[in-house]
C-alpha positions in Angstrom: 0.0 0.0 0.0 2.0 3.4 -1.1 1.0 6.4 -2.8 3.3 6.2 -5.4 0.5 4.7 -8.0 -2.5 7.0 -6.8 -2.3 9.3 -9.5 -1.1 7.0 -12.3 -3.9 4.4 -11.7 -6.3 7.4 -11.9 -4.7 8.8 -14.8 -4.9 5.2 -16.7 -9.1 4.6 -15.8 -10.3 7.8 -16.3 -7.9 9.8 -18.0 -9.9 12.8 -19.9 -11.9 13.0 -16.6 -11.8 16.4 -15.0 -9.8 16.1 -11.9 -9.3 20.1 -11.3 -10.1 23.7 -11.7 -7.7 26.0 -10.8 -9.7 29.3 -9.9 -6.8 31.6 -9.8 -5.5 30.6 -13.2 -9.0 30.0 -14.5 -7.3 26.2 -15.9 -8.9 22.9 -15.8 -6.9 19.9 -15.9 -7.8 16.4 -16.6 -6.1 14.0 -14.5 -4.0 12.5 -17.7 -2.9 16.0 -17.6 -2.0 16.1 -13.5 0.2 12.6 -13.7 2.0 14.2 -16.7 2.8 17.3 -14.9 3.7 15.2 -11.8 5.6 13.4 -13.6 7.6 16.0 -15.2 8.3 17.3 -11.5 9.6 13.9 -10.6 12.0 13.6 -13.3 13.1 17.6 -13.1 13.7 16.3 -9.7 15.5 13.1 -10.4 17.7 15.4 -12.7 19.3 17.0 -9.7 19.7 13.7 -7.9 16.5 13.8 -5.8 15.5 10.2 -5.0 14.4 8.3 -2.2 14.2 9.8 1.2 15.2 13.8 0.0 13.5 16.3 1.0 11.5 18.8 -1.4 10.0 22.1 0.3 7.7 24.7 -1.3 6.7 27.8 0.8 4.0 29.3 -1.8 0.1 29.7 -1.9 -2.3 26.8 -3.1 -1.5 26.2 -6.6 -1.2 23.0 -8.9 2.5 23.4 -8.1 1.2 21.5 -5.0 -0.1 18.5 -7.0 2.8 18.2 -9.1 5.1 18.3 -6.2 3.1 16.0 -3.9 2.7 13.4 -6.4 5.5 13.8 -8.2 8.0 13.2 -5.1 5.6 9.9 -4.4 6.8 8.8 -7.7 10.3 8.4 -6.7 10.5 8.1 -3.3 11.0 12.1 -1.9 9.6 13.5 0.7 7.2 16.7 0.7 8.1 19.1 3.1 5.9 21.9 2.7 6.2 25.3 4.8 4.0 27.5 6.8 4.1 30.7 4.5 2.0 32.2 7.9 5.1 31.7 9.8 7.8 34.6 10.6 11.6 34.0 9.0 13.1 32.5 12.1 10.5 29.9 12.5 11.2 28.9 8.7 14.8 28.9 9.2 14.3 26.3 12.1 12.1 24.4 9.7 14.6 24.4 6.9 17.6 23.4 9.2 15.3 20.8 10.7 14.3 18.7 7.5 17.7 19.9 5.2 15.4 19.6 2.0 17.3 19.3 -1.6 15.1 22.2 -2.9 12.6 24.8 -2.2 10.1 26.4 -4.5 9.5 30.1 -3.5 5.6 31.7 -4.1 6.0 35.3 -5.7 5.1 36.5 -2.5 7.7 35.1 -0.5 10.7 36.1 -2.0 11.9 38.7 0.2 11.1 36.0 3.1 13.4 34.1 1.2 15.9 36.3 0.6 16.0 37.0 4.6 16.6 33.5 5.1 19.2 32.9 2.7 22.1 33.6 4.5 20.9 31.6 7.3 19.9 28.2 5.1 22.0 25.9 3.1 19.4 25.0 1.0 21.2 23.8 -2.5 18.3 24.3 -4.9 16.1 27.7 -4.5 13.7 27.8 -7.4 11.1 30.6 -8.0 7.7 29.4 -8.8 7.9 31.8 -12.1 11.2 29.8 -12.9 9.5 26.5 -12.0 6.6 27.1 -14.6 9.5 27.8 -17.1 11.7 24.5 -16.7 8.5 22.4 -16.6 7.3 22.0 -19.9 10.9 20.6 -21.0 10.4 17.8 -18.5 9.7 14.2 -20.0 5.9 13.3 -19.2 6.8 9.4 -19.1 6.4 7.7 -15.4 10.2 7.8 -13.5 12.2 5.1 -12.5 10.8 3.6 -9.0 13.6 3.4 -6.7 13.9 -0.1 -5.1 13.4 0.5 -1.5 10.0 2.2 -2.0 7.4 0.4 0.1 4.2 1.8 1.9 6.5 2.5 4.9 8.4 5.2 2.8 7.9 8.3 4.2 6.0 10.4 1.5 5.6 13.9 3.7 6.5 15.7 6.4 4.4 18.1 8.1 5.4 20.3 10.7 3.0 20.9 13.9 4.1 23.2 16.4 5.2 21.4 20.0 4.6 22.1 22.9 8.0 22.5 24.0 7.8 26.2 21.6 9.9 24.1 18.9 7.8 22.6 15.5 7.9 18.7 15.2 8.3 17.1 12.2 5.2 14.6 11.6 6.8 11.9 9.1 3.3 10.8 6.9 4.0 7.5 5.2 3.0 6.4 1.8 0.9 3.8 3.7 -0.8 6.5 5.4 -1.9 8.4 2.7 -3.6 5.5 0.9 -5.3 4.5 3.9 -6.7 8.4 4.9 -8.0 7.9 1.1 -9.7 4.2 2.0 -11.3 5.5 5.2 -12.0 8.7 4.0 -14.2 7.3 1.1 -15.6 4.2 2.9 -16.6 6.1 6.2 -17.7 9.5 4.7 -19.7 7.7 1.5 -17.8 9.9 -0.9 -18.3 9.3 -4.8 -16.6 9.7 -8.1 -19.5 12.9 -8.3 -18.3 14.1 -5.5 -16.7 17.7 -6.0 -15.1 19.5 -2.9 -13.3 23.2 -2.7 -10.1 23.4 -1.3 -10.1 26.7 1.2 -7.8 26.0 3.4 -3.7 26.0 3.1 -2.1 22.6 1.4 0.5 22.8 3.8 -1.7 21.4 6.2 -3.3 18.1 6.3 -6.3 19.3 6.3 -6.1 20.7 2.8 -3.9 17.8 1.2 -6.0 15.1 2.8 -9.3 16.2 3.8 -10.9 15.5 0.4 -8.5 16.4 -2.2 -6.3 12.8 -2.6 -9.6 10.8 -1.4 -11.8 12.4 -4.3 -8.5 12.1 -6.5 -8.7 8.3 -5.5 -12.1 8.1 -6.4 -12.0 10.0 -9.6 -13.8 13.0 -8.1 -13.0 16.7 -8.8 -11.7 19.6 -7.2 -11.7 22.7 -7.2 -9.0 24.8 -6.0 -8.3 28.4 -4.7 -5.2 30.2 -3.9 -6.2 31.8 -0.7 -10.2 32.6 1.0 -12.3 34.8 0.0 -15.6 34.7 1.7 -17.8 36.2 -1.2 -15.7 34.5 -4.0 -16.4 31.5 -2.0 -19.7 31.2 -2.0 -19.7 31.8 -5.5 -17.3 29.1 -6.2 -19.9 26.7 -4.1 -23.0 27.1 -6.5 -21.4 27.8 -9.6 -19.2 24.1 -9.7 -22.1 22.2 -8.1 -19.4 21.4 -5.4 -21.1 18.8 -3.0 -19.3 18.2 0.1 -17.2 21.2 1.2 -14.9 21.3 4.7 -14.6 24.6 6.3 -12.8 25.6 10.0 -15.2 27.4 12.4 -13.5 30.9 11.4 -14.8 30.5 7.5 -18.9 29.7 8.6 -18.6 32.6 10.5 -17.2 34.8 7.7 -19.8 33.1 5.2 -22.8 33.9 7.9 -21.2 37.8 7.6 -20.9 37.5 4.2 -23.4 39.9 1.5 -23.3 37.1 -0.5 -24.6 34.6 1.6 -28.7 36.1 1.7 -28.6 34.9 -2.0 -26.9 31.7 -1.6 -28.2 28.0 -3.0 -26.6 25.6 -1.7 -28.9 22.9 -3.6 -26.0 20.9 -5.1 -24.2 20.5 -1.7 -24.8 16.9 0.3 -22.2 18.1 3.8 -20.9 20.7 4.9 -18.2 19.4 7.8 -16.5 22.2 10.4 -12.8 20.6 11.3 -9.4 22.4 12.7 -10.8 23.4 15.9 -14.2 22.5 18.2 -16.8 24.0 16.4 -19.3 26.3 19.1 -23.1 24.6 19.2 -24.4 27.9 18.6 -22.3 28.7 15.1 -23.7 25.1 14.3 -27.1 26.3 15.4 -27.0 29.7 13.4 -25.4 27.8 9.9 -28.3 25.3 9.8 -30.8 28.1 10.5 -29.4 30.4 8.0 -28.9 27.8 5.3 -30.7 24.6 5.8 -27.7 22.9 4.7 -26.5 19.7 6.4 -23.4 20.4 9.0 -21.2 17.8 10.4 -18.3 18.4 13.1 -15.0 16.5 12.4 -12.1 15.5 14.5 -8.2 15.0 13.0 -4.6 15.5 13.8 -1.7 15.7 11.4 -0.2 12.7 12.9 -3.4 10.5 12.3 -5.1 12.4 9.7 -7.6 14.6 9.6 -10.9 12.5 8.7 -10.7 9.9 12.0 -14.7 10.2 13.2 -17.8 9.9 10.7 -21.3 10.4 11.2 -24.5 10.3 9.0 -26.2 13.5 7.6 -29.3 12.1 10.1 -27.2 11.8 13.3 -25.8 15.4 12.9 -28.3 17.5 14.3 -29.8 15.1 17.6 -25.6 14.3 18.0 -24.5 18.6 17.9 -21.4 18.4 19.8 -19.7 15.6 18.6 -17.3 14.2 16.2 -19.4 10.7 15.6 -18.0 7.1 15.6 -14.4 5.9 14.5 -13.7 5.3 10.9 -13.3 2.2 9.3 -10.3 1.2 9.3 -9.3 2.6 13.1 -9.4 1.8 16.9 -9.7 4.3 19.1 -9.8 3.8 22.9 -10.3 6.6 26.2 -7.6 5.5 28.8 -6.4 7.6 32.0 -3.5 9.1 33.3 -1.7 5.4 33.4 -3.1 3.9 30.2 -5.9 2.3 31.9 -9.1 2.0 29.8 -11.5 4.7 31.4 -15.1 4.0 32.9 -17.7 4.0 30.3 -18.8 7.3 30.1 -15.8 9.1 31.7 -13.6 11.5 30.1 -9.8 10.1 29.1 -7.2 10.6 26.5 -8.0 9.7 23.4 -5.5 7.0 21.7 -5.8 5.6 17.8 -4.1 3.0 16.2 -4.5 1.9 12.7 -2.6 2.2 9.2 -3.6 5.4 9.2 -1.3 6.5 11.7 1.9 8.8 11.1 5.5 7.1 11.8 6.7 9.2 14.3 8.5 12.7 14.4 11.3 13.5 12.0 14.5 13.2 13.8 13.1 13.4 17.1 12.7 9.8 19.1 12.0 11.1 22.2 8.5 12.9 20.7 8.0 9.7 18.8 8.6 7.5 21.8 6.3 9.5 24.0 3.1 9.7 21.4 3.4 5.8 19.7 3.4 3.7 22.6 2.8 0.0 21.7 1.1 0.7 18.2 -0.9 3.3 19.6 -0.8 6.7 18.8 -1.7 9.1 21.9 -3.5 12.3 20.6 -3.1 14.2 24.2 -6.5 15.1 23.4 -9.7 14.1 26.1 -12.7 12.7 24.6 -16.1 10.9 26.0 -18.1 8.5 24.4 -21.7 8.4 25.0 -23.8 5.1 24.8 -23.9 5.3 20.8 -20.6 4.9 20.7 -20.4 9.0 19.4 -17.4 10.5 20.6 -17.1 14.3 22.0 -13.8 16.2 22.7 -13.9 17.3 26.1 -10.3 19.5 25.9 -6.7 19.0 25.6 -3.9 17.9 27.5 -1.9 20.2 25.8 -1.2 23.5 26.5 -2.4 25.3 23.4 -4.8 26.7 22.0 -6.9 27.2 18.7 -7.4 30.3 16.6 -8.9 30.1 13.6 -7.6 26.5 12.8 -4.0 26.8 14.0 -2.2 25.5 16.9 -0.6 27.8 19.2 1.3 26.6 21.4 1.7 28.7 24.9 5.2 27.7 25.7 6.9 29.3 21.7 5.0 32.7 22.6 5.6 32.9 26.0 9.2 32.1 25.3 9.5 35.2 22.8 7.7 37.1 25.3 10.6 36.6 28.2 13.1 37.5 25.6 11.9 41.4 25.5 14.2 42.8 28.7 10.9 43.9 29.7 9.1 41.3 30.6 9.9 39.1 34.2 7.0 36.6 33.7 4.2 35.6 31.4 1.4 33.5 31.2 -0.6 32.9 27.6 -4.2 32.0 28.0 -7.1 31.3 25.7 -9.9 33.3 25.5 -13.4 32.4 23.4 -13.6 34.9 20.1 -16.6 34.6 18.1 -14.5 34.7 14.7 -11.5 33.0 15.9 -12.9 30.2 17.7 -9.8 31.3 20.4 -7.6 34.0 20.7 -4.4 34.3 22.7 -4.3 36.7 26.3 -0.9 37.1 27.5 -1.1 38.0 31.4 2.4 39.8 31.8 4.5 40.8 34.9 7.1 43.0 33.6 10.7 43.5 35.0 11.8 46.0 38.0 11.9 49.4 36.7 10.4 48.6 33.3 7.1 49.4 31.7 6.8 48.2 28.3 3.3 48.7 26.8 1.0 46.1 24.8 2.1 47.6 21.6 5.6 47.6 22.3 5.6 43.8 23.1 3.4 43.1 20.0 6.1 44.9 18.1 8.7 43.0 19.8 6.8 39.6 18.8 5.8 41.2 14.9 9.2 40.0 13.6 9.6 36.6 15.5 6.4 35.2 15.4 3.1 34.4 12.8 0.8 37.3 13.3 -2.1 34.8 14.4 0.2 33.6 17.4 0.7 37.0 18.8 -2.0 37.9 21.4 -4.7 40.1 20.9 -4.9 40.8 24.3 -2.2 41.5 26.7 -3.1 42.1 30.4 -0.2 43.6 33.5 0.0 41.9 36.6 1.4 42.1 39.9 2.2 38.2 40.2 1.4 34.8 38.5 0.2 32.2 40.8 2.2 29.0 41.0 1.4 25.9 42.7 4.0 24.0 44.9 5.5 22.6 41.8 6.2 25.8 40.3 4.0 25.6 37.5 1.6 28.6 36.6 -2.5 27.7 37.6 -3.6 29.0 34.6 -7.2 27.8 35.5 -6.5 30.6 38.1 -5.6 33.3 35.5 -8.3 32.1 32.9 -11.2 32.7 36.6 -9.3 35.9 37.3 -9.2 37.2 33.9 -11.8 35.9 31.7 -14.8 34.5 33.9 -15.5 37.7 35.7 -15.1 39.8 32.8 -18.0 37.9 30.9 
């Protein structure tokens, strides 16, 4: 099972099918036409001596660059290492000197972002995307040479996560995995070859690699794809390609519910609608069904496992509001306590997932691998309940993070910035509820004797070293932190001293 043949088995049974439309180039490909561009990436790439186990980067909005690049290295045995184009220079750099990639394929938009990292990198290969579209054409369309050693445990991507030590891990996504997310995806969601999804959200996440795009190109489905959101463009996009099953984050329902364009909206050819990337509040759930009538489903995924691990029917998503539905097909899941006990029926525990669709482990990092795969099973760090249908709900997170609109942030990398600036002493980052966010970050800050740096000033500090959705929207001064005998901040303490009363 690897993902090497996905494309070129598609590409031999339905060849002139339409597999894409690419909205910012107005181009519609047929997927004859995406293995032969893939294939030309591969053997541009095999050129230069890319083979099994490289590593190929692209920092760059959605495009069919993606595609080629995706499939192409699962041709020959590379590994996709796409970046975060939301994060700051320094987090890239750490990226880039983490995974050493062979190449990297620079977006328009990002090359003064590369140019500040360039003395910093030692990346051999950096290759404009205009340069790119050049050099491609020239490529030979036939299918590479396989290496050898390519087998479904071949590690076909790497997607970085942020950890909660402050420092990005490296998820390792195995060929295996990706076929697997398609076979579950497909079997446990019901999708079709009719099927056609949008892709909104970044490709350098799972969620927009995985979430329908290779399981509708599995199936022969089509897609259609955008180079960034646009909430009224978006809506358009819906009802004028018939799309039929469409996956949004909480922040983009609430920008459609906002949008003008929504009052006219006919969402007649759409079957789901499913919310993922962060808990979804009942009440947005609540105002989307009023608003539109249109079927919405909650989902629950991690890079690590994929992002499609619960299923539920169209039937069960209204009476089961809340919840993420049963396990996929092809998946165990269990709730176990604090020492790997299975918890009480009913009771909240950590939820833990083993099955083929499961990552590898962290790229060069065993003692993160080590502590999330424990005999087979991967543990998420997320709680969960199960109720007696066997639906599952996220109760919260281990983890010390939170979610704004559909990205991690880890409290531990901003806080760390924040005790950088000379004045701060102490700092605390908590989440607080945002009705377009989903979360935002509140920083509660003790500064340094004799120093009295305002909010703006540390948000200034923080502009250059971190994403902008990481910096906190609200910064509060303190006095003190509490601490409990351990040493460790009660944020539960902040979060009632802070937030609660102020609501």
């Amino acid at each position: 099972m690897n993902a090497a043949d996905l494309l070129t088995s598609r590409a031999r049974l339905t060849p002139d099918r339409e597999a894409l439309f690419e909205v910012e180039t107005g181009v519609r490909y047929s997927y004859a036409e995406l293995n032969g561009r893939a294939n030309r990436a591969a053997n541009w790439l095999q050129s230069y001596g890319v083979g099994h186990g490289d590593r190929v980067s692209i920092l760059a909005h959605n495009s069919v660059v993606y595609l080629d690049i995706f499939y192409g290295c699962a041709k020959i045995g590379a590994i996709f290492t796409p970046l975060n184009w939301r994060l700051a220079a320094p987090e890239l750099v750490y990226i880039l000197h983490d995974c050493t990639p062979q190449f990297l394929l620079i977006g328009p938009e990002f090359e003064a972002t590369a140019q500040e990292m360039r003395p910093q990198i030692s990346v051999p290969h950096i290759v404009p995307l205009a340069r790119y579209a050049e050099v491609l054409p020239g490529q030979s369309a036939a299918e590479p040479p396989r290496p050898p050693e390519l087998s479904g445990e071949s590690a076909h991507c790497i997607l970085y996560t942020s950890g909660t030590t402050g420092r990005p891990k490296g998820a390792i996504i195995p060929q295996r995995q990706v076929v697997w997310n398609c076979v579950n995806t497909a079997v446990s969601w019901e999708l079709t070859a009719q099927d056609v999804s949008p892709v909104f959200t970044p490709m350098f996440h799972a969620g927009g690699l995985f979430a329908f795009l290779t399981p509708l190109f599995y199936l022969g489905g089509r897609i259609v794809l955008t180079r960034e959101f646009d909430a009224d463009q978006s809506l358009r996009l819906i009802q004028d390609e018939k799309c039929t099953v469409i996956l949004g984050v909480p922040t983009l329902f609430q920008m459609w519910l906002k949008s003008p364009a929504m009052a006219a909206a006919n969402f007649q050819h759409v079957r789901f609608f499913i919310s993922g990337g962060a808990p979804c509040p009942p009440s947005l759930m609540g105002a989307w069904r009023e608003a539109t009538g249109a079927v919405l489903r909650q989902g629950y995924g991690l890079t690590e496992v994929g992002p499609n691990c619960f299923s539920m029917t169209d039937a069960e998503s209204v009476p089961k509001t809340g919840s993420v539905g049963k396990p996929i097909f092809h998946s165990e899941m269990r709730l176990v306590d604090s020492d790997g006990r299975d918890a009480p029926p009913g009771a909240t525990g950590e939820l833990i997932i083993r099955g083929p669709h499961v990552c590898s482990g962290y790229w060069q990092n065993p003692a993160a691998t080590a502590a999330a795969l424990r005999n087979g099973w991967f543990y998420t760090g997320d709680m969960a309940r199960m109720d007696e249908d066997g639906f599952f709900t996220i109760a919260g997170r281990f983890k010390d993070m939170i979610i704004s609109g559909g990205e991690n942030v880890y409290a531990a990398e901003v806080e760390a910035i924040f005790l950088a600036h000379p004045g701060v002493a102490e700092c605390a980052l908590i989440g607080r509820a945002d009705e377009q966010w989903g979360e935002v970050g509140v920083m509660v800050v003790v500064t340094a004797v004799n120093q009295h740096p305002t909010a703006d000033d540390l948000r200034q500090f923080c502009a250059a070293k971190l994403a902008r959705y990481k910096i906190p929207k609200q910064i509060i001064f303190a006095d003190a932190l509490p601490y409990s005998p351990y040493g460790k901040v009660i944020k539960a303490e902040l979060r009632e001293r802070y937030l609660e009363n102020r609501e």
